[in-house]
N, C-alpha and C positions, 0 to 999 in steps of 0.2 A: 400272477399277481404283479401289479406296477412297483416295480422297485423305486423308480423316480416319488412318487405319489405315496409309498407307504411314511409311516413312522416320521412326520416332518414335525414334531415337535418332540419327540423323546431323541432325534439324532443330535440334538446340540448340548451341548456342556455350558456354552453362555450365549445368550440371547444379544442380539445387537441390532443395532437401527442403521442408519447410513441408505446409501443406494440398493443394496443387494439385502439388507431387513425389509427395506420398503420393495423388492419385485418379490421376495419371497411372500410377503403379506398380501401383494396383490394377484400372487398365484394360487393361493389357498384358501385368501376369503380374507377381509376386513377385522374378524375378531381375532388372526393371530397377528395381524400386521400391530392392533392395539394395544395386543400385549409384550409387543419387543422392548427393549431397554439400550438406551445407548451405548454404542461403543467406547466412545470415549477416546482415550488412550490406553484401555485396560490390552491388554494379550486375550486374544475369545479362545478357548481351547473345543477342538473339532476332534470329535470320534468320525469313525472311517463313512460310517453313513450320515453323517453330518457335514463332511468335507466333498463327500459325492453330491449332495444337491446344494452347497454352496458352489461347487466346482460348474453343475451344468446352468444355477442359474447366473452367473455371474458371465458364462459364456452365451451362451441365446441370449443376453443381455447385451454384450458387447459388439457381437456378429449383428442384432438390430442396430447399433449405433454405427459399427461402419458401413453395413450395407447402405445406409443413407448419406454416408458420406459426402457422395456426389450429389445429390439433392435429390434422389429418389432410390428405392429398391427394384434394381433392373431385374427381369426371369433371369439370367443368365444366374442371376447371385441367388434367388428363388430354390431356381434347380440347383443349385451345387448344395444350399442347406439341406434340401430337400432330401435329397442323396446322402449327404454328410448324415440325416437320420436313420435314413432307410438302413443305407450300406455299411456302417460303420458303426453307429450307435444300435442299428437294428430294435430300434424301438416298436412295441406293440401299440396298438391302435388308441390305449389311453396314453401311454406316455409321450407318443406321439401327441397326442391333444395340447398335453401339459407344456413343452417343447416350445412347440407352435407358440401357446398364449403365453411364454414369459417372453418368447420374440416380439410379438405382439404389443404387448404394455411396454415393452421399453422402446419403441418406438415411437413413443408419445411420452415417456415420463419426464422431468422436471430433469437428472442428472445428467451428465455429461460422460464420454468414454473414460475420460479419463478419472470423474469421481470413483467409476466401478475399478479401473485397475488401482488405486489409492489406493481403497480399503481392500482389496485382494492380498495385492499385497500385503498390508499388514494381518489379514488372515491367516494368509497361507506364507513358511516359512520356505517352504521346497522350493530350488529355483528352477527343476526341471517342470513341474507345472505352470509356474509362471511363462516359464518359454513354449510351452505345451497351448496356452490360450493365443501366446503370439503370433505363435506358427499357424493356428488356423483362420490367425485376423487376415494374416498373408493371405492364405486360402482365398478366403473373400474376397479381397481387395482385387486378386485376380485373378476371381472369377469368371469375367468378361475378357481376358485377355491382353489386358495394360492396368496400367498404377498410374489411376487419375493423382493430378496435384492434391486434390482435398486427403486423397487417402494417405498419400505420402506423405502430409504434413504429420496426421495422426500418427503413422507408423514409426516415424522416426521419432517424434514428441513421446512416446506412450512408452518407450522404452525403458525411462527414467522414472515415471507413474509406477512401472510394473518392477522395480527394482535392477533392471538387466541392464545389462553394457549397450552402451550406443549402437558399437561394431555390431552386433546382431541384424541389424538393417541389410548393412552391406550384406552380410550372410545368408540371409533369408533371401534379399532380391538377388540375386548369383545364382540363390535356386530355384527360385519359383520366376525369375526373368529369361530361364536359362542362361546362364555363365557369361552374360555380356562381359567382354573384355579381353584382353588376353593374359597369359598364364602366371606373368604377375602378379596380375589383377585377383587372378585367380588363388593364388595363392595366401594371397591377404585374406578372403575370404574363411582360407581354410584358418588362419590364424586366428580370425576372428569366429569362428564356433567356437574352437577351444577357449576362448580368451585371453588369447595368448598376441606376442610380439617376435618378431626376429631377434630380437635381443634375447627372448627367453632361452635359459639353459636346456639342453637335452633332457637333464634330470628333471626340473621342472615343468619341461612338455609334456614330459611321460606322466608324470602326476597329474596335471592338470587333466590329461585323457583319462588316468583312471580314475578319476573324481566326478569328468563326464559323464563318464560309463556306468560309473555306480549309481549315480543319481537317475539316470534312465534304468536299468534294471527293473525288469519285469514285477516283481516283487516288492519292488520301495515304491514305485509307482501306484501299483494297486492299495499299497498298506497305508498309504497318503491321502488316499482318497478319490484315484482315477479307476473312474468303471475298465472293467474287464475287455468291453468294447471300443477302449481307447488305446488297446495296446496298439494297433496297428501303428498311430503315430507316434507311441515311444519306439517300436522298431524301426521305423524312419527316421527319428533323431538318432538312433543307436548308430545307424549305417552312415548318415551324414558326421559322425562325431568319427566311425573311424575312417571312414575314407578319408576325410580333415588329417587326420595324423598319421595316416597312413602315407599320404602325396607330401607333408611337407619331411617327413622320415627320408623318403626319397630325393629329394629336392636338397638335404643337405648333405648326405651324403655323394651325389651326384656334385653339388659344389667342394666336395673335402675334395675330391678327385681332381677337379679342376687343380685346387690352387697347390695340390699336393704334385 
C-alpha cells in the first residue's frame, strides 16, 4: 500500500492554502485543492500522518526550486534525487510517481523557495525538521560538486524563512564543502551546529547538546512526522551534533592546560 498516497484528507486536522495547500491540491487532483481554506495566521494542527505528506511535499517542492537554482536541473542533481528516493526513501513504484510529480509541478508553480519554507515553518514547530529540509537543500545544492552563487544566495537567505540561525550555513558548508579552512575555522563551525558561542558556558554547552540530541532522537523525529526512511539523516545530524561537542569539549580543555 502507498503510504505517501493513502489517507490525504483524513490526515489533516486543519486544512490550509498557501504554497504547500496549493502543490498538495495539485498532486491529488483539482477538487481537493478547491476545498482547502486558508491559513491565515491561525496554528494548522498536524497528526503524524498528516505531518509526513506535508513534510515530503514541502520538500520535492523545494529540492524542485533549488535544483533550478542555476537556471536549469542538471543529471548530476536528477541522479542524487533520484537515489535520495530509491535509497533512502526507498519508495515503491507508486509513491515513486507521486514524488516525481510534486517535483514536477513545483518547478513551474507561481511560489517561491522561500514562500514554501514561510509557511513550514509556521507548520511545523520542531527545529530538527526544519534543519532536516536544510540539510538536504545542501544535498542538492552540491550535488554537482560546487555551491554555484545562485544556490548560495538561497542557502544562506532561507535560513531566516525556515526559522534557524544564520550560523547553520557555515555548518552545513564545512560539511558538505569538506572543512575548508583551518581548525579554527573549524571550530566555529562546530559552535555553530550547536548554536552556541565561545563565550557560552560549559554548563550551557552541555544543555544546548542535549537539547540537540533530544530533538534528533529517533523517536521525536518519527512522532513529528518524519518517515521511518528518514532516519538515516537524523543519525547524521546526531553524529554531526556530537562530534561538534565532542572537539570543542577537547579544544577547551586542551586551552585550560595551556593557560593553567
Amino acid at each position: 500500500m502507498s503510504w505517501l498516497g493513502a489517507g490525504i484528507g483524513a490526515g489533516f486536522g486543519f486544512m490550509f492554502g498557501g504554497p504547500i495547500g496549493a502543490a498538495l491540491g495539485a498532486w491529488i487532483g483539482s477538487s481537493f485543492g478547491s476545498g482547502l481554506k486558508r491559513l491565515g495566521n491561525a496554528a494548522a494542527v498536524l497528526n503524524r500522518e498528516g505531518a509526513q505528506k506535508v513534510f515530503i511535499v514541502t520538500l520535492f517542492s523545494m529540492l524542485a526550486k533549488m535544483a533550478k537554482a542555476d537556471g536549469q536541473v542538471s543529471k548530476a542533481e536528477v541522479q542524487l534525487i533520484e537515489d535520495f528516493i530509491q535509497n533512502n526513501l526507498r519508495l515503491g513504484a507508486e509513491d515513486r510517481k507521486h514524488a516525481i510529480k510534486i517535483f514536477e509541478n513545483a518547478k513551474t508553480d507561481k511560489y517561491s523557495i522561500y514562500d514554501y519554507a514561510k509557511q513550514y515553518r509556521m507548520l511545523v514547530q520542531n527545529q530538527a525538521m526544519r534543519e532536516m529540509v536544510y540539510r538536504l537543500l545542501f544535498a542538492v545544492a552540491y550535488a554537482d560538486g560546487e555551491l554555484h552563487a545562485s544556490e548560495e544566495v538561497i542557502l544562506r537567505k532561507i535560513t531566516a524563512d525556515l526559522g534557524l540561525h544564520e550560523s547553520l550555513f557555515d555548518a552545513m558548508q564545512n560539511q558538505f564543502g569538506h572543512g575548508r579552512g583551518g581548525s579554527a575555522s573549524d571550530l566555529q563551525q562546530h559552535y555553530a551546529v550547536l548554536g552556541c558561542t565561545e563565550e557560552t558556558s560549559d554548563k550551557d554547552l552541555k544543555l544546548a547538546y542535549r537539547r540537540k540530541a533530544a530533538e534528533y532522537h529517533p523517536d521525536k523525529i518519527a512522532s513529528k512526522g518524519l518517515p521511518e526512511e528518514f532516519m538515516r539523516h537524523a543519525e547524521d545530524q546526531m553524529k554531526s551534533i556530537t562530534v561538534a561537542y565532542e572537539a570543542i569539549v577537547d579544544a577547551r580543555k586542551s586551552k585550560a592546560k595551556v593557560v593553567s
